[in-house]
PyMOL Python script that loads the backbone (N, CA, C, O; Angstrom):
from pymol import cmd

cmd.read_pdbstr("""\
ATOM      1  N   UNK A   1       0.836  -1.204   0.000  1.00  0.00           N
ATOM      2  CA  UNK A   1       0.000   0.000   0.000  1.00  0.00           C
ATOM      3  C   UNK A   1       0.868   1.250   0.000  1.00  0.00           C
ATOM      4  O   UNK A   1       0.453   2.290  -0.513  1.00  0.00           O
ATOM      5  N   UNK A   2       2.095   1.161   0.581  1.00  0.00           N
ATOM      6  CA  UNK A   2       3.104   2.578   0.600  1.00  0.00           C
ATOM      7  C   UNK A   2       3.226   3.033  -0.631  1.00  0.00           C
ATOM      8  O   UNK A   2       3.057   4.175  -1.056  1.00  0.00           O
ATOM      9  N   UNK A   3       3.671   1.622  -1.426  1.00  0.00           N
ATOM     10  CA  UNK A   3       4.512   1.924  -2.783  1.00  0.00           C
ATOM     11  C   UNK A   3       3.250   2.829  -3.825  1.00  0.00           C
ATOM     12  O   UNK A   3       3.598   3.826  -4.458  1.00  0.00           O
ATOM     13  N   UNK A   4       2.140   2.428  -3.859  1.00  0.00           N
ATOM     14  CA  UNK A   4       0.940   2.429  -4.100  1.00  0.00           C
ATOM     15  C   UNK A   4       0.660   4.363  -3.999  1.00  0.00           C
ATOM     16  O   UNK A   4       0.428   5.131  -4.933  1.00  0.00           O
ATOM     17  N   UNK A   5       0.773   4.620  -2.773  1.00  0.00           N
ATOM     18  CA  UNK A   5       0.583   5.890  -2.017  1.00  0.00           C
ATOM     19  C   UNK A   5       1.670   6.674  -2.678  1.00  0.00           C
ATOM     20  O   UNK A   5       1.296   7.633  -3.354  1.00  0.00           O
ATOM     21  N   UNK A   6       2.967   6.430  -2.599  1.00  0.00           N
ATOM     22  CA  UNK A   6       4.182   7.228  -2.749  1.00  0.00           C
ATOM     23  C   UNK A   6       3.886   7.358  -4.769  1.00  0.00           C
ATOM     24  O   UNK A   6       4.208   8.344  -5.432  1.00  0.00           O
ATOM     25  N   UNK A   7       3.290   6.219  -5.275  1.00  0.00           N
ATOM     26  CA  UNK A   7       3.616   6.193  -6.882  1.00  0.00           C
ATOM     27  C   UNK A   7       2.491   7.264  -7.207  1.00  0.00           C
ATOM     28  O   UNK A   7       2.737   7.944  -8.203  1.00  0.00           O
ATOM     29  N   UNK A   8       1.447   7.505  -6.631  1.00  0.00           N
ATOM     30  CA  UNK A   8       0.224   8.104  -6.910  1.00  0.00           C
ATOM     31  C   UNK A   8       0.458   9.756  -6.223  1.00  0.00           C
ATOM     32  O   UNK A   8       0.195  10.738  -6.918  1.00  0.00           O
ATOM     33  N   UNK A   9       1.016   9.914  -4.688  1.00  0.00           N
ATOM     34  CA  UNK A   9       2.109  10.880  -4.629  1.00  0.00           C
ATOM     35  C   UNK A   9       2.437  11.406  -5.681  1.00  0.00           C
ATOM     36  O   UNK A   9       1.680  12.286  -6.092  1.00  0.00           O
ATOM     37  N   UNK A  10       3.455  11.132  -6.360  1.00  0.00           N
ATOM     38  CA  UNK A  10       4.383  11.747  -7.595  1.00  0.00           C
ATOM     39  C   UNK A  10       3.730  12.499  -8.145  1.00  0.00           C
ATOM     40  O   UNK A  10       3.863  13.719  -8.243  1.00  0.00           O
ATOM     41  N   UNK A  11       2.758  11.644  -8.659  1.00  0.00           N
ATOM     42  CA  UNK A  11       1.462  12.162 -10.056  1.00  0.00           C
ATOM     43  C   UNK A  11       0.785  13.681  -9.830  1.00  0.00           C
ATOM     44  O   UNK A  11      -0.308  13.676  -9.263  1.00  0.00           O
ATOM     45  N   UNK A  12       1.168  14.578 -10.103  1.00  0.00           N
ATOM     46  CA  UNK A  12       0.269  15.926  -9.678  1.00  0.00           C
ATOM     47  C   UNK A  12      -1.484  15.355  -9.918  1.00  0.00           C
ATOM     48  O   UNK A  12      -2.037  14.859 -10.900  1.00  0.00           O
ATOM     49  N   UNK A  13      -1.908  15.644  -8.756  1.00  0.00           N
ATOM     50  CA  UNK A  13      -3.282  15.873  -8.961  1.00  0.00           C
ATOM     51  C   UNK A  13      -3.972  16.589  -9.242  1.00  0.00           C
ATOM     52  O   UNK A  13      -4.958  16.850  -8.553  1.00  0.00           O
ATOM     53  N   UNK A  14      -3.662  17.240 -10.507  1.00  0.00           N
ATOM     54  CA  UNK A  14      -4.607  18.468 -10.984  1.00  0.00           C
ATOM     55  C   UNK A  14      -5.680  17.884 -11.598  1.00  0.00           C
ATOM     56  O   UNK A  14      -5.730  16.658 -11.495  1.00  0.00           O
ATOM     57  N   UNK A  15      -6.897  18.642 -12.452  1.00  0.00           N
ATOM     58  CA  UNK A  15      -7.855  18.150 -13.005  1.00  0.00           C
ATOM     59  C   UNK A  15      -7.390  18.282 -14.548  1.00  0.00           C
ATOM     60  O   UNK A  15      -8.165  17.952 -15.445  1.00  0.00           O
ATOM     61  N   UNK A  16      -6.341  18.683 -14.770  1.00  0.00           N
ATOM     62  CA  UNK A  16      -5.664  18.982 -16.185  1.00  0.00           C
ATOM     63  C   UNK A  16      -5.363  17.232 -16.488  1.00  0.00           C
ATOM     64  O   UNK A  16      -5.939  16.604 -17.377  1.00  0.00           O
ATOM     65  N   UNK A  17      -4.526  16.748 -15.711  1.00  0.00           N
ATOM     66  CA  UNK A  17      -3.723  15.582 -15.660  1.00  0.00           C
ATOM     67  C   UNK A  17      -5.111  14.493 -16.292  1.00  0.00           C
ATOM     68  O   UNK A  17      -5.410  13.878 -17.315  1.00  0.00           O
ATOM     69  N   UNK A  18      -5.626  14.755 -14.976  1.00  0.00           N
ATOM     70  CA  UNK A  18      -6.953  13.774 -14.954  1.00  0.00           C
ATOM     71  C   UNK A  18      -7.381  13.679 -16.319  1.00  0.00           C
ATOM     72  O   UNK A  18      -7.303  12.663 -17.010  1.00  0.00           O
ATOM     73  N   UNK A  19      -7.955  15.082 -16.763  1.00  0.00           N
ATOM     74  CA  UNK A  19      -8.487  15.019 -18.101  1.00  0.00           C
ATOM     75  C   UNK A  19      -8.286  14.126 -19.283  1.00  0.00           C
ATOM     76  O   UNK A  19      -9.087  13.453 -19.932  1.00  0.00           O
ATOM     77  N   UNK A  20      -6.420  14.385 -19.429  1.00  0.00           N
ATOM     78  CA  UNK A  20      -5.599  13.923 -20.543  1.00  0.00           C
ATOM     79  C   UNK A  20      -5.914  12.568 -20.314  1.00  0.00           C
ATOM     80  O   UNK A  20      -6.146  11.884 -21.310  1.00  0.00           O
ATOM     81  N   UNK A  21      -5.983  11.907 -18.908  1.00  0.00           N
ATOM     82  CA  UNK A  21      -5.406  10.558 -18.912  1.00  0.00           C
ATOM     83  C   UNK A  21      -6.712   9.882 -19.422  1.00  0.00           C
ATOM     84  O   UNK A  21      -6.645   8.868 -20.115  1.00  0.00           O
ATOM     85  N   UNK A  22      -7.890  10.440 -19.081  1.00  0.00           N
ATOM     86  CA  UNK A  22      -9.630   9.831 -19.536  1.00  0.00           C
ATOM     87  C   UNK A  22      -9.369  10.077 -21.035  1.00  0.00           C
ATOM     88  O   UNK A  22      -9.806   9.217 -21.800  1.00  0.00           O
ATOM     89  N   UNK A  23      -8.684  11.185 -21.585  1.00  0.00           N
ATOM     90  CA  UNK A  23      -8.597  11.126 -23.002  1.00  0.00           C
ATOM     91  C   UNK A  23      -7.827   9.884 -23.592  1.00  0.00           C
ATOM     92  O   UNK A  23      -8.158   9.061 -24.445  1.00  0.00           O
ATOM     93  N   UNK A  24      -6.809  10.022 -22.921  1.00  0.00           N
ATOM     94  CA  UNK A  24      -5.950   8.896 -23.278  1.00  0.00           C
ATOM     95  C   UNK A  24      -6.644   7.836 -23.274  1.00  0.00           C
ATOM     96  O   UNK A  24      -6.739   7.363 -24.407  1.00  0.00           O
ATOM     97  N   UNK A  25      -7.136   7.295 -22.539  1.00  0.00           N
ATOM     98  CA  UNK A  25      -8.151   5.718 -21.886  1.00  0.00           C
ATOM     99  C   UNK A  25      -9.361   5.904 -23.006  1.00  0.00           C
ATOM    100  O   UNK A  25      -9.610   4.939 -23.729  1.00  0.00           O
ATOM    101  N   UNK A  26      -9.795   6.611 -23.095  1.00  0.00           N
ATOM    102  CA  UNK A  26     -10.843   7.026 -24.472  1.00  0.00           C
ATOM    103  C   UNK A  26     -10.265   6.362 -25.812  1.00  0.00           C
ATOM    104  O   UNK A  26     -10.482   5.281 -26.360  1.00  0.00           O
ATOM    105  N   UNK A  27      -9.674   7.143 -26.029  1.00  0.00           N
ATOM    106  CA  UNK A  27      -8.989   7.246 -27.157  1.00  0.00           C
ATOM    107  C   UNK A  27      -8.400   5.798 -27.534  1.00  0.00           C
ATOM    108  O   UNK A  27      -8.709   5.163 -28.543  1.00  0.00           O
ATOM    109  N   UNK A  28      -7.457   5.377 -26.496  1.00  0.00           N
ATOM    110  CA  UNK A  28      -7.325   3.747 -27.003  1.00  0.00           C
ATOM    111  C   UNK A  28      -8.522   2.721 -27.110  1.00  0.00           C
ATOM    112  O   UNK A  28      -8.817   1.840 -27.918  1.00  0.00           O
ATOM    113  N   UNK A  29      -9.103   3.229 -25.907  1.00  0.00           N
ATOM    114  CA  UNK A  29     -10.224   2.206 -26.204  1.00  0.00           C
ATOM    115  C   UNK A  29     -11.030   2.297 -28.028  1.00  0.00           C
ATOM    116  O   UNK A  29     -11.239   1.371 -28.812  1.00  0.00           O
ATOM    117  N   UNK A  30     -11.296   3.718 -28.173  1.00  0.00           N
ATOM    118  CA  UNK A  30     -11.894   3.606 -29.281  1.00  0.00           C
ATOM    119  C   UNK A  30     -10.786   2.722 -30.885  1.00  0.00           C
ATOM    120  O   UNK A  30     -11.165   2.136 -31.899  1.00  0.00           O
ATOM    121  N   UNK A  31      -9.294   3.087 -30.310  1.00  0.00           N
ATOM    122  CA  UNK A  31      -8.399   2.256 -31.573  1.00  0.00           C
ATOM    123  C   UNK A  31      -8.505   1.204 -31.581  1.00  0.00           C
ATOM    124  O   UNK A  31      -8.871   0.611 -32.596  1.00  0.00           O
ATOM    125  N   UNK A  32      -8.195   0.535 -30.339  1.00  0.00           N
ATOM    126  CA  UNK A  32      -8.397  -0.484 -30.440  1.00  0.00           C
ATOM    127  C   UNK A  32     -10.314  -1.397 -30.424  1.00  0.00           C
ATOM    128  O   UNK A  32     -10.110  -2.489 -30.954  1.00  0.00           O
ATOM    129  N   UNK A  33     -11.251  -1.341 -30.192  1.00  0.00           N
ATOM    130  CA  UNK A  33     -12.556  -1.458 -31.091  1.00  0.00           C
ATOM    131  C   UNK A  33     -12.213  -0.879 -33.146  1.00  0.00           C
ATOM    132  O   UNK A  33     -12.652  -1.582 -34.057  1.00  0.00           O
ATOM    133  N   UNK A  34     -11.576   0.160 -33.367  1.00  0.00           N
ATOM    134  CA  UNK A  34     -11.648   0.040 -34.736  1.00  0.00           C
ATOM    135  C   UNK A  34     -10.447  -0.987 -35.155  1.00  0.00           C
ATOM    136  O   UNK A  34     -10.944  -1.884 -35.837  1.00  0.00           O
ATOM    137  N   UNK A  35      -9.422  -1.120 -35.032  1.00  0.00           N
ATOM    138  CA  UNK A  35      -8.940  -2.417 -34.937  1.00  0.00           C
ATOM    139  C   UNK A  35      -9.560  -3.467 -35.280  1.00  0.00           C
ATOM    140  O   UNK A  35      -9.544  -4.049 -36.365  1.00  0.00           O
ATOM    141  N   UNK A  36     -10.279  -3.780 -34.052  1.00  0.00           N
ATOM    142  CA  UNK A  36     -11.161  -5.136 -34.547  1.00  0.00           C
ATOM    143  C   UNK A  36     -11.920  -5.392 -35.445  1.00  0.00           C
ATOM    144  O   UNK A  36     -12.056  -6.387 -36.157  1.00  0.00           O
ATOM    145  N   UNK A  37     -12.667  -3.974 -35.360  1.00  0.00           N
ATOM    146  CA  UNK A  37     -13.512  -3.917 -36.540  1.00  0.00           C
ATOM    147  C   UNK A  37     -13.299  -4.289 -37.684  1.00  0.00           C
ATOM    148  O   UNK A  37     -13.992  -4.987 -38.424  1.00  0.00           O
ATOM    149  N   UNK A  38     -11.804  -3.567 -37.921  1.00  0.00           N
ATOM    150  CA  UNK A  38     -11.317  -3.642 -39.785  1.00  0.00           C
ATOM    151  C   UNK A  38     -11.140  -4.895 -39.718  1.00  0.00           C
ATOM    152  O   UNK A  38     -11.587  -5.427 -40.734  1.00  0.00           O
ATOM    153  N   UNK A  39     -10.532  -5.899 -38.729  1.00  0.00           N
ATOM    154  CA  UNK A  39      -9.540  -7.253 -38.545  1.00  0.00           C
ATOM    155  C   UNK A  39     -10.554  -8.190 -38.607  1.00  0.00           C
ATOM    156  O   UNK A  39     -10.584  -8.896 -39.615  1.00  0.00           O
ATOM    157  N   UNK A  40     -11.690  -8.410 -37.446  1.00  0.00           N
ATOM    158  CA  UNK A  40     -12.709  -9.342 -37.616  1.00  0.00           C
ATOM    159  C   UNK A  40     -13.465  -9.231 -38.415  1.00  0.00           C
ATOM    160  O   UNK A  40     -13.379  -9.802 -39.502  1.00  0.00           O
ATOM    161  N   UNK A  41     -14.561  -8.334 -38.015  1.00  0.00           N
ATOM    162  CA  UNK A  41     -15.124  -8.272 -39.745  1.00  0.00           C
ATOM    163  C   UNK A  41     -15.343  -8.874 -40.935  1.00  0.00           C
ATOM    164  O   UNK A  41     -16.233  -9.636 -41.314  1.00  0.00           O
ATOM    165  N   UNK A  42     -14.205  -8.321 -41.571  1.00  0.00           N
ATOM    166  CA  UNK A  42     -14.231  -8.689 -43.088  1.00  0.00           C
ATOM    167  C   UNK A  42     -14.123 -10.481 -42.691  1.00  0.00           C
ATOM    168  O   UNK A  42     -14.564 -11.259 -43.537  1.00  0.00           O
ATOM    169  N   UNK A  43     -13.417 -11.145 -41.154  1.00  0.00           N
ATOM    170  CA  UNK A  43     -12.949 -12.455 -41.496  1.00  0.00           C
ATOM    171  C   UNK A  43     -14.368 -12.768 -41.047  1.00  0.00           C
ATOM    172  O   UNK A  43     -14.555 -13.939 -41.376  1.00  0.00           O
ATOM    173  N   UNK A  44     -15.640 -12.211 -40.356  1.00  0.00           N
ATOM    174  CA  UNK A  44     -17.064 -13.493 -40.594  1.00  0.00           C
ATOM    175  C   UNK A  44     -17.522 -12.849 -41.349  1.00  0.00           C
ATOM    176  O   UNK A  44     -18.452 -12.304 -40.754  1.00  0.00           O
ATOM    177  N   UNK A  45     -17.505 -12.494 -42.383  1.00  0.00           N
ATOM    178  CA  UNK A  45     -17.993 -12.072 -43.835  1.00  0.00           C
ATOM    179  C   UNK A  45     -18.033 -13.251 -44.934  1.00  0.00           C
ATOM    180  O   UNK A  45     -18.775 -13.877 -45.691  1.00  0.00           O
ATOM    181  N   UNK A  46     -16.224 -13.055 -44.315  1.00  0.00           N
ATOM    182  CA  UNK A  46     -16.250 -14.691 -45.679  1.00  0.00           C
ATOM    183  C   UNK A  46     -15.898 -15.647 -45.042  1.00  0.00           C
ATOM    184  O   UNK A  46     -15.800 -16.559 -45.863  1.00  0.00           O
ATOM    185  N   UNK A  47     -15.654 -15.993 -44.113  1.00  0.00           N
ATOM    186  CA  UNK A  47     -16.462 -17.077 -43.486  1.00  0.00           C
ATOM    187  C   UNK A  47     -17.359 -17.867 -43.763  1.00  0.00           C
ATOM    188  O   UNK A  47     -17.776 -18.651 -42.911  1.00  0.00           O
TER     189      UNK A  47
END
""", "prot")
cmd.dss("prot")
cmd.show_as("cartoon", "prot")
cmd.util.cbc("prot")
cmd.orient("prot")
């Protein structure tokens, strides 16, 4: 739990930070869903 406390410590807690990082977490999530999309897809198509 220290290491935990001290690593989260570091991290400024502004609401700036916060923002980017939900963008960030957004943002991959949505690449990776189009990813699949293009990848699976087309393979149960012709299937």
């Amino acid at each position: 739990m220290a290491r935990s406390a001290d690593a989260a410590s570091m991290i400024p807690a502004t609401p700036a930070t916060g923002d980017v990082s939900v963008l960030l977490r957004v943002a991959c999530v949505k690449s990776e869903y189009l990813i699949f999309t293009i990848t699976v897809l087309p393979l149960i198509e012709f299937a």
